[in-house]
Structure formats: structure tokens, C-alpha cells
LOKEDREN-555309 format. One record per residue: residue number from 1; x, z negated, y negated of N, C-alpha, C, CB in turn. Coordinates in steps of 0.05 Angstrom, whole numbers, plus 5000, padded with zeros to 4 digits. Atoms other than C-alpha are relative to their C-alpha. Glycine has a CB too. Layout:
residues N
<rec i="NUM" n_px="X" n_pz="Z" n_py="Y" ca_px="X" ca_pz="Z" ca_py="Y" c_px="X" c_pz="Z" c_py="Y" cb_px="X" cb_pz="Z" cb_py="Y"/>
...
This chain:
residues 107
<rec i="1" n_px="4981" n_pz="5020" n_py="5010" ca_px="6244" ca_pz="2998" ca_py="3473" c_px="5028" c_pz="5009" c_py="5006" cb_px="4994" cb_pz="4973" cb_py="5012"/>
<rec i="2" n_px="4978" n_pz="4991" n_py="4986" ca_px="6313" ca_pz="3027" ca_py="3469" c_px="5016" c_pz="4984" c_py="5008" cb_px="5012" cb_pz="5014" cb_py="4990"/>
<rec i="3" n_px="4981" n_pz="5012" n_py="4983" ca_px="6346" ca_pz="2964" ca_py="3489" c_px="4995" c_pz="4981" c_py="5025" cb_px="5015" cb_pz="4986" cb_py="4985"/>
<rec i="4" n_px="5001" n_pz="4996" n_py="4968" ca_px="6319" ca_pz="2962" ca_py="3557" c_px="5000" c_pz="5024" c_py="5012" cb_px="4978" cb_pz="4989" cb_py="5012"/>
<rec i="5" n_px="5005" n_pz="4981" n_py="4983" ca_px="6335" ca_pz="3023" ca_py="3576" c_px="5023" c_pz="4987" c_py="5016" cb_px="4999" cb_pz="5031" cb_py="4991"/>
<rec i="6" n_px="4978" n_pz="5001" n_py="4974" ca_px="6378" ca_pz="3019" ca_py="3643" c_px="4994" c_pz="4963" c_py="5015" cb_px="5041" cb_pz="5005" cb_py="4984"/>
<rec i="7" n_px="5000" n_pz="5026" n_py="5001" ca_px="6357" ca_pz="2950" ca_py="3648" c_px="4977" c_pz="4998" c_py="5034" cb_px="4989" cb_pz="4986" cb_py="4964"/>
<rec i="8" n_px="5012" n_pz="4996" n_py="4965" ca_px="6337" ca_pz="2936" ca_py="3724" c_px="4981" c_pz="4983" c_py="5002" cb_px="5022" cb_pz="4993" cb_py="5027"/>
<rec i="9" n_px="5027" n_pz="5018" n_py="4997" ca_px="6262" ca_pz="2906" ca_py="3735" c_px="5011" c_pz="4982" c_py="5016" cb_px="4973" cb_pz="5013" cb_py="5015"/>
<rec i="10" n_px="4997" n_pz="5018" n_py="4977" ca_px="6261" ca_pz="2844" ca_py="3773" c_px="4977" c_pz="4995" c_py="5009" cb_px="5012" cb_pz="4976" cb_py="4996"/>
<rec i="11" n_px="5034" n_pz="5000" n_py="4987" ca_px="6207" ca_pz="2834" ca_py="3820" c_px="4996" c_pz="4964" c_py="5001" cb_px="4997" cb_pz="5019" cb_py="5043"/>
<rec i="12" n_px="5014" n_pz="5030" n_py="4997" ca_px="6166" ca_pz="2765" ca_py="3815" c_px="4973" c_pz="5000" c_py="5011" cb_px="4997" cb_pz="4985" cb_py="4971"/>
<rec i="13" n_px="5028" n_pz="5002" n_py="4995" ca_px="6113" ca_pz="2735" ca_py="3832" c_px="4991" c_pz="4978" c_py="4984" cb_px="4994" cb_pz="4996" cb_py="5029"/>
<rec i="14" n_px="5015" n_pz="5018" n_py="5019" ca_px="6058" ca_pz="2692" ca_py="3803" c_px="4981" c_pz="4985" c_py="5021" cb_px="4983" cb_pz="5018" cb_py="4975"/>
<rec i="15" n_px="5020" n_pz="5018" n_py="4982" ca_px="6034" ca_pz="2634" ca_py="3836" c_px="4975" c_pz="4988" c_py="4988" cb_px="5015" cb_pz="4975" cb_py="5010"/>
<rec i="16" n_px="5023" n_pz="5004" n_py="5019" ca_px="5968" ca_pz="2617" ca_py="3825" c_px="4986" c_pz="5011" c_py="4989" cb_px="5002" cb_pz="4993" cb_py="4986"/>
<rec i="17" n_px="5008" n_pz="4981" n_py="5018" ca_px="5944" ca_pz="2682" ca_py="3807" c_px="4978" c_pz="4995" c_py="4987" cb_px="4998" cb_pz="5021" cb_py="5010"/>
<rec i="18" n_px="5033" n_pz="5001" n_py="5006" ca_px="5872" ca_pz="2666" ca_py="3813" c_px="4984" c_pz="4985" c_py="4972" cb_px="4987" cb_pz="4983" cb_py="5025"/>
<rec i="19" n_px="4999" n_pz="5023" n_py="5019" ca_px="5876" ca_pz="2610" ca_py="3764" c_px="5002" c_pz="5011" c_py="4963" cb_px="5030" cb_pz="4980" cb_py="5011"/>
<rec i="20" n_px="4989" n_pz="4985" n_py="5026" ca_px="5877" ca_pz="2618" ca_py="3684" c_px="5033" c_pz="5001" c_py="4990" cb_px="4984" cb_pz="4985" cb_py="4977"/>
<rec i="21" n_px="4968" n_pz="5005" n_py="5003" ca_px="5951" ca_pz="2597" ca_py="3679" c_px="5006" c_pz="5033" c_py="5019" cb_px="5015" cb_pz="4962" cb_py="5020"/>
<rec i="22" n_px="4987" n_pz="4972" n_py="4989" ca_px="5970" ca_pz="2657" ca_py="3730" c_px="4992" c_pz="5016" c_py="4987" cb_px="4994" cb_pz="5009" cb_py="5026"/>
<rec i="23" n_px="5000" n_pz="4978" n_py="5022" ca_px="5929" ca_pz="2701" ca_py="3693" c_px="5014" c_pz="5003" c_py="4960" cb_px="4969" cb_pz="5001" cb_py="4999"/>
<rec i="24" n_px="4983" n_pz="4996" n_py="5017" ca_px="5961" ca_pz="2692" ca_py="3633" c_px="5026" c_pz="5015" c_py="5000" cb_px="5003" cb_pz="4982" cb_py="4994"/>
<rec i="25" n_px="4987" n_pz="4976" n_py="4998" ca_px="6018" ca_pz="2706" ca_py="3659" c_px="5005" c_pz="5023" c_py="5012" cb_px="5011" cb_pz="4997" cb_py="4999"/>
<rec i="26" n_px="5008" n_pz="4973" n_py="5002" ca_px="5996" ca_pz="2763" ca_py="3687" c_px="5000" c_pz="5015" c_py="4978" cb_px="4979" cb_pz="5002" cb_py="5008"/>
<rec i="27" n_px="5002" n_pz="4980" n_py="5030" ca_px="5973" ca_pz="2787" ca_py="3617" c_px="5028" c_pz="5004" c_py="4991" cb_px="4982" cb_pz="4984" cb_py="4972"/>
<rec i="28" n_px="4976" n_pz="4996" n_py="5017" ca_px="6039" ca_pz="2778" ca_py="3589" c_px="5026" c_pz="5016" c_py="5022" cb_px="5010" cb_pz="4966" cb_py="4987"/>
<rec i="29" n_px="4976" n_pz="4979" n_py="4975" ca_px="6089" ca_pz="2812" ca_py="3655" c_px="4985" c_pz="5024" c_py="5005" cb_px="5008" cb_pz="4983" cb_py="5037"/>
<rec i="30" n_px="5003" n_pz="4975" n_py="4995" ca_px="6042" ca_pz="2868" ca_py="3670" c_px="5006" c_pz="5024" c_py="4984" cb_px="4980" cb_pz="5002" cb_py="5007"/>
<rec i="31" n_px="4987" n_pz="4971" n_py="5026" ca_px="6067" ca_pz="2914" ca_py="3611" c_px="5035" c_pz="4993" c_py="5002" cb_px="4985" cb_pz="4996" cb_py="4953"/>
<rec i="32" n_px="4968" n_pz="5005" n_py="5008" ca_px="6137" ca_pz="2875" ca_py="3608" c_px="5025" c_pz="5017" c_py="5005" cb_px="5009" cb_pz="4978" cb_py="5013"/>
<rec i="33" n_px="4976" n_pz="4983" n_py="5000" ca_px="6198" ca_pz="2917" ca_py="3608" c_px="5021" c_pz="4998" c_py="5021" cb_px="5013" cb_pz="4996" cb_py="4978"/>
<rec i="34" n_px="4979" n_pz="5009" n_py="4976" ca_px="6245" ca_pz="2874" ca_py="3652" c_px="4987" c_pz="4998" c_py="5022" cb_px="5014" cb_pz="4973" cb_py="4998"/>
<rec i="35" n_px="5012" n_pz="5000" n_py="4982" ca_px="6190" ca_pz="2856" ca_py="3700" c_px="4979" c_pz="5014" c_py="5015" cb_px="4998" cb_pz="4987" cb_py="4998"/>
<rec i="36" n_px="5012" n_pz="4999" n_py="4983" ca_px="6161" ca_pz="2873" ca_py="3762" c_px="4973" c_pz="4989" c_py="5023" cb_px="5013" cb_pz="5002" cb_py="5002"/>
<rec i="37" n_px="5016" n_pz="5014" n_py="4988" ca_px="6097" ca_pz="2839" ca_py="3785" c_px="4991" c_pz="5014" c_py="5035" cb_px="4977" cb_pz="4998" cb_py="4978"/>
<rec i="38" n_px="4994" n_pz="4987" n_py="4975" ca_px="6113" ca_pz="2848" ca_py="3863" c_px="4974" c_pz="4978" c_py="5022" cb_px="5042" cb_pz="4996" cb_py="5007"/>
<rec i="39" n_px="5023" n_pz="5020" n_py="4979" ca_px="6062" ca_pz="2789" ca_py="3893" c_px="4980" c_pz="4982" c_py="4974" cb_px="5025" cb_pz="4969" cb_py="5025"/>
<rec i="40" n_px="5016" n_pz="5022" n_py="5011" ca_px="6005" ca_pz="2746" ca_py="3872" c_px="4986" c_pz="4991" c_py="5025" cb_px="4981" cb_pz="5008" cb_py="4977"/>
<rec i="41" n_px="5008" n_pz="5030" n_py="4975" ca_px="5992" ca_pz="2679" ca_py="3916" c_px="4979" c_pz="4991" c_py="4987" cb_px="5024" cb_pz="4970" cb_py="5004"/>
<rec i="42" n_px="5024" n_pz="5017" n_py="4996" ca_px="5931" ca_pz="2648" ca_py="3927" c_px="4993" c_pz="4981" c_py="5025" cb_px="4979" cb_pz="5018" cb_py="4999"/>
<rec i="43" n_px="5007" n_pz="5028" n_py="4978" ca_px="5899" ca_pz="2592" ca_py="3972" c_px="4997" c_pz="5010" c_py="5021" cb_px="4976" cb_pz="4981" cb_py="4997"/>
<rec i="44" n_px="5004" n_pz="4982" n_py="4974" ca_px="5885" ca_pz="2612" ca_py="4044" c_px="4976" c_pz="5013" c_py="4996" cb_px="4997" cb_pz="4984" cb_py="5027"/>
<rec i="45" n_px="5026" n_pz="4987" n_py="5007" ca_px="5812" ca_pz="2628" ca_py="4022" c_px="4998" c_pz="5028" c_py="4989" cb_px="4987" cb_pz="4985" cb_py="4982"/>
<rec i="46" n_px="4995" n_pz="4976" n_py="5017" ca_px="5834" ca_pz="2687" ca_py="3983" c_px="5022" c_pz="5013" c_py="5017" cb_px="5010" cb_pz="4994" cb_py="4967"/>
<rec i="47" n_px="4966" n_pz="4981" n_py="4991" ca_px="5899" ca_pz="2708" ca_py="4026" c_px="4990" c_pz="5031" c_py="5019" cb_px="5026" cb_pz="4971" cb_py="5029"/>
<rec i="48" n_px="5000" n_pz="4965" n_py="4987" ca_px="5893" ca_pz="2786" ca_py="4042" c_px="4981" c_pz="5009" c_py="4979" cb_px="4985" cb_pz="5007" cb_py="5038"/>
<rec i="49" n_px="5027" n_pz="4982" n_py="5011" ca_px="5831" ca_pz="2797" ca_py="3995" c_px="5010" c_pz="5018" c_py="4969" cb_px="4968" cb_pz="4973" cb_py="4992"/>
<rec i="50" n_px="4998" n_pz="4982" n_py="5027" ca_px="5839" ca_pz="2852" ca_py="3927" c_px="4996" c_pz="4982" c_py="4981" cb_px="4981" cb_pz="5024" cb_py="4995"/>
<rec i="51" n_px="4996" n_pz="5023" n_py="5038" ca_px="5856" ca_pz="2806" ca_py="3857" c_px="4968" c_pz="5012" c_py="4999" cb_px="5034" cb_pz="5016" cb_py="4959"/>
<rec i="52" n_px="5025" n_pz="4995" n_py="5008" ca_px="5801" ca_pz="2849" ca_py="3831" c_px="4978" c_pz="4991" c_py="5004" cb_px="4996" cb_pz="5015" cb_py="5002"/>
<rec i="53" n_px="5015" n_pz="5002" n_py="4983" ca_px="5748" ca_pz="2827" ca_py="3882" c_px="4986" c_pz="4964" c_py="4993" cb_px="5016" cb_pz="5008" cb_py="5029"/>
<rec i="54" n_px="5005" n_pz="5021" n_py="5003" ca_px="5754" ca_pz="2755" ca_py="3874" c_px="5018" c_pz="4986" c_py="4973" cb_px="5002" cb_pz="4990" cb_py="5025"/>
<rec i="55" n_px="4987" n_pz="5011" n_py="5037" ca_px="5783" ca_pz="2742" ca_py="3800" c_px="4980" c_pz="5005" c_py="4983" cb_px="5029" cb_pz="5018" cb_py="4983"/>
<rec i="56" n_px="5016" n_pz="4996" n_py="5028" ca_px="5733" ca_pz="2729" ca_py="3744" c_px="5027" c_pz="4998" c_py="4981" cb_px="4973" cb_pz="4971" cb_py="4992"/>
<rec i="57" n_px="4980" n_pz="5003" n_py="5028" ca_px="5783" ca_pz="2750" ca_py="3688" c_px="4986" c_pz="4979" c_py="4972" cb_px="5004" cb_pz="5037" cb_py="4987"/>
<rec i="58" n_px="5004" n_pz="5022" n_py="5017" ca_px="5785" ca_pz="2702" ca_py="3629" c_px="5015" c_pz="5003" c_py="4971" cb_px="5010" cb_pz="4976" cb_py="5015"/>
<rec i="59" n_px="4979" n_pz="4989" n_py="5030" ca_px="5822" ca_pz="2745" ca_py="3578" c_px="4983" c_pz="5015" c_py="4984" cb_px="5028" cb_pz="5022" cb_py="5005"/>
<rec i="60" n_px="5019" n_pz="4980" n_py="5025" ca_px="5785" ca_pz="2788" ca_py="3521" c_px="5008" c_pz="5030" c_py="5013" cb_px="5015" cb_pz="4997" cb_py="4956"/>
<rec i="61" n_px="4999" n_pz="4976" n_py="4990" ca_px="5822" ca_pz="2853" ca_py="3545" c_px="5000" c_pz="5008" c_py="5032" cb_px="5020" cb_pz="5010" cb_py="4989"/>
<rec i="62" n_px="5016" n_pz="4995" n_py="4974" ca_px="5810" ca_pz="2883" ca_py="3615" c_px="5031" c_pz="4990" c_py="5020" cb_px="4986" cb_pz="5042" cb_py="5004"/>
<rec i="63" n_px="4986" n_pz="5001" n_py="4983" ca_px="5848" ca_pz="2868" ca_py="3674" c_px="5011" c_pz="5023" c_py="5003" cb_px="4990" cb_pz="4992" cb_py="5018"/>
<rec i="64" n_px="4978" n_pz="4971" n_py="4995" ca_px="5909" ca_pz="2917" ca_py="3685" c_px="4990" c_pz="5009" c_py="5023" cb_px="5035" cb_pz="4995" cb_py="5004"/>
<rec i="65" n_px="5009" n_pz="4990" n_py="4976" ca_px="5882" ca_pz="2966" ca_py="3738" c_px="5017" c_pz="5010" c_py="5016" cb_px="4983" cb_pz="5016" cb_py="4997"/>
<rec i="66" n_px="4980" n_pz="5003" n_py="4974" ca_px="5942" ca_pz="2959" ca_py="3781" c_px="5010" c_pz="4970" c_py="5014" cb_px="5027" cb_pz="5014" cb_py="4992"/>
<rec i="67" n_px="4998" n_pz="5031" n_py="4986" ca_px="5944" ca_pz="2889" ca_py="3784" c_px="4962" c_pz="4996" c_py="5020" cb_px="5006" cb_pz="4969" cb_py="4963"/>
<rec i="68" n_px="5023" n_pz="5009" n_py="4986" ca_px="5865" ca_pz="2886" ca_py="3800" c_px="5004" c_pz="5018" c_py="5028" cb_px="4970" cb_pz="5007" cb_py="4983"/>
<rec i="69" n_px="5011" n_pz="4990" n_py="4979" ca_px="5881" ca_pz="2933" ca_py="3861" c_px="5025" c_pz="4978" c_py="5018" cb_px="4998" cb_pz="5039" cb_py="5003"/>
<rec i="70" n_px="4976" n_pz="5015" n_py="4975" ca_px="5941" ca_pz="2882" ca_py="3892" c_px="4980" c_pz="4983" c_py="5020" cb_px="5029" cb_pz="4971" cb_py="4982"/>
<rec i="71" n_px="5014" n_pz="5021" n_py="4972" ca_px="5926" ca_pz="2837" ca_py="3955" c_px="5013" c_pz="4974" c_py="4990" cb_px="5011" cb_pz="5009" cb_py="5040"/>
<rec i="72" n_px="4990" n_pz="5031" n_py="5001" ca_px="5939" ca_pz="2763" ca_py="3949" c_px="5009" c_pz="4990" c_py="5023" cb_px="4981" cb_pz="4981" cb_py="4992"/>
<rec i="73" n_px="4975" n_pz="5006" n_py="4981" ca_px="5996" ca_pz="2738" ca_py="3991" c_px="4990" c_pz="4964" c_py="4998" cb_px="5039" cb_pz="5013" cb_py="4984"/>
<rec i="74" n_px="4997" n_pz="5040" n_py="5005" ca_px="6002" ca_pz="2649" ca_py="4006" c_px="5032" c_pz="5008" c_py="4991" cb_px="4996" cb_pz="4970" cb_py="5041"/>
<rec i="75" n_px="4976" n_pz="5005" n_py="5021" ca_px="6058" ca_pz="2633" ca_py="3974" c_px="5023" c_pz="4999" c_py="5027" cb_px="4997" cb_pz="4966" cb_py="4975"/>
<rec i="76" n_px="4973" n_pz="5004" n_py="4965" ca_px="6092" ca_pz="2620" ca_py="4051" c_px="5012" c_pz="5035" c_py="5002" cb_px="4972" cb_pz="4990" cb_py="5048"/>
<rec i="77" n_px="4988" n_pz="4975" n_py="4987" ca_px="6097" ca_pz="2696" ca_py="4059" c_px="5015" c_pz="5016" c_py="4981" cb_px="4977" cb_pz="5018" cb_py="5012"/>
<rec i="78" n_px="4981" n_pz="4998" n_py="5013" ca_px="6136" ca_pz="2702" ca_py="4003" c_px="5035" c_pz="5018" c_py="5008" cb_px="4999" cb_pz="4972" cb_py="4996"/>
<rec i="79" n_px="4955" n_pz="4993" n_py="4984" ca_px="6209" ca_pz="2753" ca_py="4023" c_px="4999" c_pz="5022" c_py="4969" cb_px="5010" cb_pz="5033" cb_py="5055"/>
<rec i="80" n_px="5000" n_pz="4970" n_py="5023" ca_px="6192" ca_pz="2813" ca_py="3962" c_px="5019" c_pz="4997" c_py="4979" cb_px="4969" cb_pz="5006" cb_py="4981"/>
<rec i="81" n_px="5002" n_pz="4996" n_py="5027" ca_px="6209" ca_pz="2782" ca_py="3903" c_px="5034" c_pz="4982" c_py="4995" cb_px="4966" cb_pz="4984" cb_py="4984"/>
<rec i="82" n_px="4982" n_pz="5005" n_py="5010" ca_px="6271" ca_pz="2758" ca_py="3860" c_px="5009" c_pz="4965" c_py="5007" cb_px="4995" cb_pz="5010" cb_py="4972"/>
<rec i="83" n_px="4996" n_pz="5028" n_py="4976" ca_px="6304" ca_pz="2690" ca_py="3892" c_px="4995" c_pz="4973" c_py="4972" cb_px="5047" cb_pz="4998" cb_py="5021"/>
<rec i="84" n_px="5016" n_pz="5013" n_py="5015" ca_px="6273" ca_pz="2627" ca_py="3844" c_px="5028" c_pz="5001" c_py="4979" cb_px="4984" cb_pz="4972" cb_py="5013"/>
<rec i="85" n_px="4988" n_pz="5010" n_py="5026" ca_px="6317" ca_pz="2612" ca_py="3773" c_px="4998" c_pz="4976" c_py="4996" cb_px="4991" cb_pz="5010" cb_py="4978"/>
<rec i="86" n_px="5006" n_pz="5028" n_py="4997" ca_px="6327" ca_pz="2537" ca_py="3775" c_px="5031" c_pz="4998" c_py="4974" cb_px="4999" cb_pz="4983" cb_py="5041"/>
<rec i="87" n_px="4985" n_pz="5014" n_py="5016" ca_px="6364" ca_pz="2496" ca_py="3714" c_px="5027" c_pz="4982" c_py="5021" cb_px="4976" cb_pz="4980" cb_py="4983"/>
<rec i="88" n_px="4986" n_pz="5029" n_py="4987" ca_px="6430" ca_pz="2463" ca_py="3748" c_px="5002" c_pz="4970" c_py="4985" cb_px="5031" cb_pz="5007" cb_py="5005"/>
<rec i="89" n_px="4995" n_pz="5039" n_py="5009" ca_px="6431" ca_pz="2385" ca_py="3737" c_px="5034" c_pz="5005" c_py="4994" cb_px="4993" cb_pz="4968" cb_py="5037"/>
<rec i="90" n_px="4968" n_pz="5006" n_py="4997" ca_px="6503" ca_pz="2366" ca_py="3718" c_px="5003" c_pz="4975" c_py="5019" cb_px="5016" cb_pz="4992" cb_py="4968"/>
<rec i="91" n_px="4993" n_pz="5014" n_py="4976" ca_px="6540" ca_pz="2337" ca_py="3770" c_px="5012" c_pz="4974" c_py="4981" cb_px="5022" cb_pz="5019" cb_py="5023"/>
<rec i="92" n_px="4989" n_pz="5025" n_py="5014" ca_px="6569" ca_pz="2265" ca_py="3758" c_px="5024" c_pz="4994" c_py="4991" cb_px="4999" cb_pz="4982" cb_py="5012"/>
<rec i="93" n_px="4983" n_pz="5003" n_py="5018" ca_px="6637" ca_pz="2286" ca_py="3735" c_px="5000" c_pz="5014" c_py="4978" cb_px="5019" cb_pz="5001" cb_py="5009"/>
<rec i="94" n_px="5013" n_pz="4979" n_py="5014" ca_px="6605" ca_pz="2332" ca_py="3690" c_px="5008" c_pz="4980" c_py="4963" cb_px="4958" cb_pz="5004" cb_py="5015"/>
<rec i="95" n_px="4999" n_pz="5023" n_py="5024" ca_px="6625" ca_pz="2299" ca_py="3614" c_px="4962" c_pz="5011" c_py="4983" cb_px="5040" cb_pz="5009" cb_py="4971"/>
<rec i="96" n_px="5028" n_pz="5001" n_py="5016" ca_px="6556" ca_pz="2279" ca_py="3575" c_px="5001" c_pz="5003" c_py="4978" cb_px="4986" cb_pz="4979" cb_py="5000"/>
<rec i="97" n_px="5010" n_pz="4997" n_py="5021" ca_px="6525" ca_pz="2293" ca_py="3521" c_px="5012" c_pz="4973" c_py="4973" cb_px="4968" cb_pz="5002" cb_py="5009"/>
<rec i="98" n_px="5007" n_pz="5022" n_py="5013" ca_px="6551" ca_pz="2248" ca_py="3460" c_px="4997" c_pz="5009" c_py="4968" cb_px="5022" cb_pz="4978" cb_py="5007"/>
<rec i="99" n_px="5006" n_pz="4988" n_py="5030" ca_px="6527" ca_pz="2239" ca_py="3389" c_px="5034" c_pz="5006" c_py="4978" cb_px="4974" cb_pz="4970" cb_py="4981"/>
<rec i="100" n_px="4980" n_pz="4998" n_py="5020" ca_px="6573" ca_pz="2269" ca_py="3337" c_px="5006" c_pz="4980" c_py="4988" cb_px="4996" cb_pz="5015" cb_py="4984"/>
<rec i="101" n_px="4988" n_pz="5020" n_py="5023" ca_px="6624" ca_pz="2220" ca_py="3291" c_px="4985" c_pz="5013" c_py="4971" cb_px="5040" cb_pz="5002" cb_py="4999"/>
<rec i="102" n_px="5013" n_pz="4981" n_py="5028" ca_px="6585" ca_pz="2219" ca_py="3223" c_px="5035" c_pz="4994" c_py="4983" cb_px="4960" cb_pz="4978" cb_py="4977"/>
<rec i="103" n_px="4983" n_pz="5004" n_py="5014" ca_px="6638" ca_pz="2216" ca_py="3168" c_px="4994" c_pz="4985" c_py="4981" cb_px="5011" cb_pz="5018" cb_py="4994"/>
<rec i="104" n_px="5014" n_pz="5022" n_py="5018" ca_px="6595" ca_pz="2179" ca_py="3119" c_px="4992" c_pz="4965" c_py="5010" cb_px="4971" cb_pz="5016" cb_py="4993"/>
<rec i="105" n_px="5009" n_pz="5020" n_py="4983" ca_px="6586" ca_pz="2098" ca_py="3128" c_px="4986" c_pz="4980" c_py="4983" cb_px="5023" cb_pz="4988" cb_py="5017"/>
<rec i="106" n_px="5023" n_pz="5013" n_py="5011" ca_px="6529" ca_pz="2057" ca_py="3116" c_px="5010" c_pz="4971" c_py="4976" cb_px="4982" cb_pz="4990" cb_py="5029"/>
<rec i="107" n_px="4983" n_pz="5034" n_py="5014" ca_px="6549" ca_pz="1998" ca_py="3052" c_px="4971" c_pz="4982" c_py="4995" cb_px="5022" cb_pz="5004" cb_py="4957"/>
């Protein structure tokens, strides 16, 4: 893709890996261009053990064979990856949203 070249990975993670939601997006970040799949969290039951080991995949094509060799992190031990992307709220002097003046009026 020539317009990511130079374009700097960001490392994430995926909470939930184990789950079909994580794997999804798994399926869709392990080829991605911008990203870096740097952790996958799981419950304490799973924390240290190989994706591969304990993931029944749930997709038609195979599990990426670099994601099936990662370890599963809890989400507490979290320091690797890119710092979260959160929507800011507007603050309360912030001007709102209002509907446009129509120019047409109802007879």
C-alpha cells in the first residue's frame, strides 16, 4: 500500500482476546498496516498460557501463526501498548450543537 509507507505501527492490544469479539478483531489488525498487535488479555484462568493453546478459533480462515504463538497478559499488566483514544465530551462553555435556520416557511 503506497500510502502507508513511513507510517509508524501503533502497538495495541485486544481485550478479550479469547472471546469472538477479540477475535475478530484480531482477524482484521493482524495483517493491518498501521497496527501492531502488542498484547492479548484474558481472565486470570488463561493469564501466561499460548492464544493458540486455549482459543477454539471461530473464523473460516486459520489463525495467524504469530498471534497463536503470543501469551495472554490480564489487562492490569498492561505498560506495551499505545495510551487508550477516548472521544472528549465538550466542556460547558463549549457552544452546542443547533439546528440550521430553514429559509422556507410552513403556510
Amino acid at each position: 500500500m503506497p500510502h502507508t509507507t513511513g507510517v509508524r505501527k501503533r502497538k495495541v492490544a485486544i481485550l478479550g482476546a479469547t472471546g469472538t469479539v477479540g477475535q475478530r478483531f484480531i482477524s482484521l489488525l493482524a495483517a493491518h498496516p498501521w497496527f501492531e498487535l502488542a498484547a492479548l488479555t484474558t481472565s486470570d484462568r488463561n493469564a501466561g498460557k499460548r492464544y493458540g493453546d486455549v482459543t477454539p478459533w471461530h473464523f473460516g480462515e486459520d489463525m495467524p501463526a504469530a498471534i497463536a504463538d503470543m501469551r495472554l497478559d490480564l489487562r492490569s499488566t498492561l505498560r506495551s501498548v499505545s495510551p487508550p483514544c477516548r472521544a472528549r465530551r465538550p466542556s460547558s462553555g463549549s457552544p452546542r450543537w443547533q439546528r440550521p435556520a430553514t429559509t422556507s416557511s410552513r403556510t
